[in-house]
KEFISE-145103 format. One line per 4 residues: their letters; for each residue y, x, z of C-alpha. Coordinates in steps of 0.02 Angstrom, whole numbers, plus 32768, in hexadecimal, padded with zeros to 4 digits. Layout:
<sites>
A) Y,X,Z | ...
</sites>
This chain:
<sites>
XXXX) 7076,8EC7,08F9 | 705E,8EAC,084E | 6FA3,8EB4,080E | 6F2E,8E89,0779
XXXX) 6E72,8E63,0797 | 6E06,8EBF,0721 | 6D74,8E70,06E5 | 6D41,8EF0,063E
XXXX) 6CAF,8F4D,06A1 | 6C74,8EBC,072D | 6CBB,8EFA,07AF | 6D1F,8ECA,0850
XXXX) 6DB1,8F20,081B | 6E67,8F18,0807 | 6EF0,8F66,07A7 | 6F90,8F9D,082C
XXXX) 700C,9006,07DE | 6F7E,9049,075D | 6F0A,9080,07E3 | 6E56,9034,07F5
XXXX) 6E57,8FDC,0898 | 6D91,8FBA,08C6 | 6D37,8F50,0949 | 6C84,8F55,097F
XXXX) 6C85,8E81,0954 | 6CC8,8DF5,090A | 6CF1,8DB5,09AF | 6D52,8E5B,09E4
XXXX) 6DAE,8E4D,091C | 6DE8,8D83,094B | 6E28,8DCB,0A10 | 6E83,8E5A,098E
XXXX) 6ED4,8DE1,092D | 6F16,8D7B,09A7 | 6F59,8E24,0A20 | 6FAB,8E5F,0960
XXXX) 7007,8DB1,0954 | 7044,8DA2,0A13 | 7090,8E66,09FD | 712A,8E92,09C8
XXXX) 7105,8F56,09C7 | 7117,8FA1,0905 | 70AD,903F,0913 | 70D2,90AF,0883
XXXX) 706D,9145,08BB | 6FB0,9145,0912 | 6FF3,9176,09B6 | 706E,90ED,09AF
XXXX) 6FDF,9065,0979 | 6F52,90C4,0A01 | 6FE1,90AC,0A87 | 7004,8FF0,0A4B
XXXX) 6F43,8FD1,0A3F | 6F23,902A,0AFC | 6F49,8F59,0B50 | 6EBF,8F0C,0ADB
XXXX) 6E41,8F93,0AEC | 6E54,8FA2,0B99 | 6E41,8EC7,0B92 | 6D84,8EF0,0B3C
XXXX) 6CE3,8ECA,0B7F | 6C7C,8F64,0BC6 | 6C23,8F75,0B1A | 6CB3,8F63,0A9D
XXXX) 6D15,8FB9,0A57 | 6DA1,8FEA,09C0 | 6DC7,9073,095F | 6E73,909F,0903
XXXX) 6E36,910F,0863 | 6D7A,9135,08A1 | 6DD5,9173,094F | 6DAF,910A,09F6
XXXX) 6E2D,90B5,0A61 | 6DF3,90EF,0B14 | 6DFB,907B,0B8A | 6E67,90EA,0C13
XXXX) 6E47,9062,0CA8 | 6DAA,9077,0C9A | 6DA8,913B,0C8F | 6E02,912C,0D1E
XXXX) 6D93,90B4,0D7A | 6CF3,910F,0D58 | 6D4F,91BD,0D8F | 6D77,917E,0E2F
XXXX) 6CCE,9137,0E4E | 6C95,91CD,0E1E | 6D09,9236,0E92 | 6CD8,91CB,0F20
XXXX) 6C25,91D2,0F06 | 6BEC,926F,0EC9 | 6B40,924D,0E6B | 6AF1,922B,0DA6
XXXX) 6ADB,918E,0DCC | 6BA5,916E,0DE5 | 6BBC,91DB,0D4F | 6BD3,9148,0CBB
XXXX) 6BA7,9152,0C0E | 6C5C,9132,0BDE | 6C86,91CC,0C44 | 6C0B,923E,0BFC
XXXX) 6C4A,920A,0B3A | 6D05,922F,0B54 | 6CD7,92D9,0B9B | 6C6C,9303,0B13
XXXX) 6CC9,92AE,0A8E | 6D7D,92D7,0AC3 | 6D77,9362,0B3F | 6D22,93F5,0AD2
XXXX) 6C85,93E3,0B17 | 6BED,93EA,0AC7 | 6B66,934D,0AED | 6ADC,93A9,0B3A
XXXX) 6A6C,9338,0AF9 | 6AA3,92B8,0B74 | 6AF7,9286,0C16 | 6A79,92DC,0C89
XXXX) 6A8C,9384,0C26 | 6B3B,9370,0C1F | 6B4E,9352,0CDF | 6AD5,93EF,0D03
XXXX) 6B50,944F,0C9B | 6BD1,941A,0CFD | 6B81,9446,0DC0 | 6BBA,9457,0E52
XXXX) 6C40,93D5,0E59 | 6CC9,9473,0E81 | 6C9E,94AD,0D98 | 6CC0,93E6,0D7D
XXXX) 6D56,93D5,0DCA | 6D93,9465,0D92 | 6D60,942D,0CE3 | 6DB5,9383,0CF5
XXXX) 6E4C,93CD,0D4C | 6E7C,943C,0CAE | 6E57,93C3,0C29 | 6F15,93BC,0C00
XXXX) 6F19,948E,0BF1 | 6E6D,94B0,0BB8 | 6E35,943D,0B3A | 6E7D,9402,0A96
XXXX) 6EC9,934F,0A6D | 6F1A,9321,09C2 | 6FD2,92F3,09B9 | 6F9C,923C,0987
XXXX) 6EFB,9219,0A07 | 6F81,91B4,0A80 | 6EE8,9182,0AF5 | 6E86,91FE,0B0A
XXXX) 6F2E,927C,0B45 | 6F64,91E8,0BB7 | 6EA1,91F6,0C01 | 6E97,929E,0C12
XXXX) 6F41,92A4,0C61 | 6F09,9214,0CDD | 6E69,926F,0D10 | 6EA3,930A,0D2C
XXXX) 6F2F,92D5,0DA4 | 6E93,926F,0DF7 | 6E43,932A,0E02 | 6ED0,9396,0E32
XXXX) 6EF6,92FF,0ECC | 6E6D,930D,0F11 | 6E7A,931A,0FC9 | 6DC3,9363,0FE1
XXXX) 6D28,9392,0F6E | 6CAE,931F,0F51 | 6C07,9348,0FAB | 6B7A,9393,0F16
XXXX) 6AE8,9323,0F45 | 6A75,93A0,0F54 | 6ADB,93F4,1006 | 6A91,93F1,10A0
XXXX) 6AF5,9381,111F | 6B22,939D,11C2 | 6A7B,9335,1208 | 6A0F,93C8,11B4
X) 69C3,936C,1133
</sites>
């Protein structure tokens, strides 16, 4: 993959195909350069360089992070991971941060402030996962935005295979509690 590092504005930056490739560090920028020498993709379109990026971001630390013309590279693993922790324990607490941004930043919803509003918007867990099962059919991705369709695409099969519901917290169980 053939790069330039751009240094005009102070940045952690590079230059891939004439799109602005960002990191949150320097440290993140050096791991860049080194995943751009070792690949021999040649994206010529942002799908093309989200899709070659999707190995390194999903390589980052919980707090890093890259961006391919001011657009994130999700990290789909993790989507993945948190979903199914989610899924399998059906509380706020299990509900991650990371979770909470795609959704509002990718899935055409609005913020709600923040996490907690969002999740009360999105009670009892039946509106969720019918939410998350129709991401594909309900909610608008750009041609380009190779992550977040792969992510969407990934958690709603995760929704629609669901052998049960998850249990809302706030249901009585059977010990009448």
């Amino acid at each position: 993959m053939q790069f330039t590092v751009d240094q005009s504005r102070n940045m952690q930056e590079l230059l891939i195909d004439g799109r602005h490739v960002r990191c949150d560090t320097q440290g993140t920028l050096l791991r860049l350069i080194e995943f751009c020498k070792q690949s021999d993709e040649e994206p010529t379109t942002e799908y093309e360089l989200q899709k070659a990026l999707l190995p390194f971001a999903e390589s980052l630390s919980i707090n890093a992070w890259v961006l391919v013309d001011g657009n994130g590279v999700w990290n789909v693993s993790r989507l993945v991971k948190d979903m199914n922790k989610l899924l399998n324990n059906y509380k706020i607490e299990n509900f991650t941060d990371y979770l909470y941004k795609f959704f509002s930043l990718q899935c055409g919803t609005i913020a709600h402030y923040n996490r907690h509003g969002w999740w009360e918007e999105y009670q009892p867990a039946s509106k969720f996962l019918e939410f998350v099962a129709g991401l594909q059919e309900k909610t608008f991705t750009p041609d380009w935005h190779y992550t977040s369709q792969l992510a969407k695409e990934k958690l709603s099969q995760l929704a629609k295979d669901l052998p049960e519901q998850p249990k809302d917290p706030d249901e009585n169980n059977d010990d009448g509690n």
